[in-house]
C-alpha positions in Angstrom: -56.3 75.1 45.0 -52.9 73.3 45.8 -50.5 75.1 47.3 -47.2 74.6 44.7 -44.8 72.3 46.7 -41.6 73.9 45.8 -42.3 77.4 46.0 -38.9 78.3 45.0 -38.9 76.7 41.5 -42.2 77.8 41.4 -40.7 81.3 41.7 -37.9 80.7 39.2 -40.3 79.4 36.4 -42.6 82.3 36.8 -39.7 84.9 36.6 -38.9 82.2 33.3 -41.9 83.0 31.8 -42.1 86.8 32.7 -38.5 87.3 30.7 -39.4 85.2 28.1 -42.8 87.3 27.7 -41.3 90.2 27.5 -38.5 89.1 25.1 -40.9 88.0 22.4 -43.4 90.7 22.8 -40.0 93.1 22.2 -38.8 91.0 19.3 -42.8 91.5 17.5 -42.7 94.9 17.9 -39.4 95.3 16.7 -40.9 93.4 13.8 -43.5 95.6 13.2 -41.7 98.6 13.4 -40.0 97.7 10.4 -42.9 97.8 8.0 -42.6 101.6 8.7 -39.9 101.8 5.9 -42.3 100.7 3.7 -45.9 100.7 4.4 -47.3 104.5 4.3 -50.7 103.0 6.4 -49.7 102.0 9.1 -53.1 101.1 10.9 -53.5 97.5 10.2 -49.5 96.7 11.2 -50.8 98.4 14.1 -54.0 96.8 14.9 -51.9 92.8 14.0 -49.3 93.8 16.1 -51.5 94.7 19.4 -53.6 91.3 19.3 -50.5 89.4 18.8 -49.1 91.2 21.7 -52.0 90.7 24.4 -52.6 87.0 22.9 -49.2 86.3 24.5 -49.9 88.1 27.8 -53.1 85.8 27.9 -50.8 82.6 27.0 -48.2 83.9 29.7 -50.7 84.2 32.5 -52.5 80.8 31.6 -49.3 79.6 32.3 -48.6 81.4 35.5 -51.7 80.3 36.8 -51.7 76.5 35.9 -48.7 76.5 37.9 -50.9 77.0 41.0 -53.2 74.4 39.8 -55.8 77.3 38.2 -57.4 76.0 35.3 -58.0 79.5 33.5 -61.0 78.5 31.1 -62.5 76.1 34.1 -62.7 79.4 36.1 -63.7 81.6 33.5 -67.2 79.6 33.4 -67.9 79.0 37.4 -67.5 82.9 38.0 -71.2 83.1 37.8 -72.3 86.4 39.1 -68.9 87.4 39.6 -68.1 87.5 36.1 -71.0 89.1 35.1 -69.9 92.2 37.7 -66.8 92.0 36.5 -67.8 91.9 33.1 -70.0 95.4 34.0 -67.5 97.1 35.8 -64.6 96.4 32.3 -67.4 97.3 29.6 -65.7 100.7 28.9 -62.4 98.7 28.1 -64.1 96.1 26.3 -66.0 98.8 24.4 -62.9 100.7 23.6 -61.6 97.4 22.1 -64.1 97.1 20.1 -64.2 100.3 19.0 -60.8 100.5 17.7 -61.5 96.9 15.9 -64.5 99.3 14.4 -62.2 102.6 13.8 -59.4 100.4 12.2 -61.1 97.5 9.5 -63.7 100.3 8.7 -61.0 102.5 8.1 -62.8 105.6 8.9 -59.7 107.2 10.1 -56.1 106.5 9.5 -52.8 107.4 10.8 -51.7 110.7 9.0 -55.2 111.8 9.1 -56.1 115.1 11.1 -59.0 114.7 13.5 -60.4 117.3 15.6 -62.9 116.0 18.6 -63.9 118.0 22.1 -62.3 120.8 20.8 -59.5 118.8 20.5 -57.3 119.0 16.8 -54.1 117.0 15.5 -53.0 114.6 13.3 -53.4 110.6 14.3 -50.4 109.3 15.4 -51.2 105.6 16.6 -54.2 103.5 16.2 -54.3 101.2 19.2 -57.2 98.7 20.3 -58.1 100.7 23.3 -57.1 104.5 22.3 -56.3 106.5 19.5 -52.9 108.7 19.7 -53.3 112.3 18.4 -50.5 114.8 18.4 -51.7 118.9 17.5 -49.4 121.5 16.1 -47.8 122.6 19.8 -46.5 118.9 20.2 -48.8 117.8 22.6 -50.3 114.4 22.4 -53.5 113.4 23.5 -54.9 109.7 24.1 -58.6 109.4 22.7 -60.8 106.6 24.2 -62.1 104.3 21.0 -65.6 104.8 21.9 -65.1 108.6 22.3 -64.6 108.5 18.5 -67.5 105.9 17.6 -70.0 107.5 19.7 -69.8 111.3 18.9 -68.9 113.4 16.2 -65.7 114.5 15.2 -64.2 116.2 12.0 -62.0 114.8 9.3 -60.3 117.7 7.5 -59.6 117.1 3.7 -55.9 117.5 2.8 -55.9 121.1 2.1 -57.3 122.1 5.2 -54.5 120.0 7.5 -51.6 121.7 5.7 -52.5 125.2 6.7 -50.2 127.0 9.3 -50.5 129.5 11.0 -47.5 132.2 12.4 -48.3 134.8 14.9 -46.0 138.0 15.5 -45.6 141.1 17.2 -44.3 143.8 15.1 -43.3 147.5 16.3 -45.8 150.8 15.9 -42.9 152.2 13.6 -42.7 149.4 10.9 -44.3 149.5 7.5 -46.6 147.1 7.2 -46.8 147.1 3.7 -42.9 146.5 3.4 -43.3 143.9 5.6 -46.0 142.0 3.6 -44.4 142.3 0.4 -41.1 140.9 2.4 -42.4 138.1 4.1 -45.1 136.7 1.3 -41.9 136.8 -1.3 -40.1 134.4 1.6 -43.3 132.2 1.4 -43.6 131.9 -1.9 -39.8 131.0 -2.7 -40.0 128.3 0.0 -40.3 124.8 -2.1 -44.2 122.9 -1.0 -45.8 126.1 -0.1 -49.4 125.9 -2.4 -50.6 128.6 -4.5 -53.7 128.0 -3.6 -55.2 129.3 -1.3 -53.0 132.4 -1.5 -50.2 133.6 2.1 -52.2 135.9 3.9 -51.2 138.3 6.5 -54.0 139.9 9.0 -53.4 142.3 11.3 -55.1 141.0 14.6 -54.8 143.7 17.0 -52.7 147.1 17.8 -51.7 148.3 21.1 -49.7 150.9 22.8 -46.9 148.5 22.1 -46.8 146.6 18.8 -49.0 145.3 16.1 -50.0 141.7 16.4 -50.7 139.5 12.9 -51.2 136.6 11.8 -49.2 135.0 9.0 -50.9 132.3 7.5 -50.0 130.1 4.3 -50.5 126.4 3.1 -48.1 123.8 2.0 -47.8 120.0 1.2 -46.1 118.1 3.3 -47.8 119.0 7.2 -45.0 116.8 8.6 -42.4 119.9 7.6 -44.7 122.2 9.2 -42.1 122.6 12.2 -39.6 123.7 9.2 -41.4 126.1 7.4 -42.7 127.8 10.7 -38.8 127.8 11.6 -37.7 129.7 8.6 -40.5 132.1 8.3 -39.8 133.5 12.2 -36.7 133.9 11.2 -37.1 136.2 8.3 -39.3 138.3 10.9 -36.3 138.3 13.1 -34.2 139.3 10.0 -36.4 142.0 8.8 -37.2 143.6 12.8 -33.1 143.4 13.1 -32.4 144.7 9.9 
């Protein structure tokens, strides 16, 4: 390998390179981001944008290392045994990527669609090559490994069964709780999405020296509101505790 004679231009060009990298890879993804306004699916946009996006990282660091006289592909094929241990120790990325290749073109899932794996449930977020981006009802996102989803089974709820939520409440010993069902299901059912069926139900769960805990539950249309409807409905519990 020759040692680059002018190291600082050497410097400067890959600090060219790196800026210019990043610029483009920002300018695609701003590109991307666009087709939200218009394309419901998302997973394809996804899945074009990521190979574009590591297709230019592999350009940039062919570059990089041409300027120290590497000649990438040359290297590539005299690894030998050292690219076959290399190639061992990456097959759980390369398996992910290949996975999510899988996950996406056979679209067996889709952004928007609720998942639930390892005991873990929410609705897909992101589809990338390497891991899938699930998000639950308390806000909390999880990354799934590709292969986690190819290799094991995991559920795909139908669309009634991901619009379903699900209120929990402590209510004092000394309310009616038949006043306070025919109160809260006539706030359900005057809130615009909320299906018919299945029916609001309330359950009582449990009653202790303290209060009586239930469990409101009721189905609508649009999951993404879910935060809304869940907003409103505590507060008509405050408003009828307070009242």
């Amino acid at each position: 390998m020759d040692i680059p004679s002018d190291p600082i231009q050497t410097l400067i060009t890959i600090l060219i390179i790196i800026i210019l990298t990043t610029i483009v890879v920002r300018l695609i993804a701003g590109l991307f981001n666009r087709f939200e306004r218009f394309k419901e699916d998302m997973t394809a946009i996804y899945l074009i944008r990521d190979i574009v996006t590591y297709l230019i990282y592999f350009i940039a660091l062919i570059d990089i290392l041409n300027l120290f006289g590497i000649n990438l592909y040359g290297t590539l094929l005299s690894l030998g045994i050292v690219g076959i241990a290399v190639s061992l120790a990456a097959k759980d990325i390369i398996s992910n990527l290949f996975s999510g290749i899988i996950l996406i073109l056979g679209r067996s899932i889709k952004v928007g669609d609720t998942i639930e794996i390892n005991n873990t449930k929410g609705v897909i977020q992101l589809i990338r090559l390497r891991t899938t981006v699930i998000k639950d009802d308390d806000g909390i996102v999880s990354n799934i490994p590709n292969s986690t989803l190819t290799n094991n089974l995991f559920k795909l709820y139908k669309a009634p069964e991901k619009y379903r939520i699900n209120i929990f409440a402590g209510l004092a010993l000394d309310i009616d709780l038949d006043e306070f069902n025919e109160y809260i299901m006539e706030k359900i059912k005057a809130l615009d999405g909320v299906l018919d069926k299945p029916e609001p139900r309330i359950y009582a769960k449990e009653i202790t020296f303290e209060e009586t805990k239930i469990k409101i539950s009721f189905w609508i249309e649009d999951y993404n509101n879910k935060d809304d409807y869940k907003l409103k409905i505590t507060n008509e519990i405050r408003k009828f505790v307070n009242r």
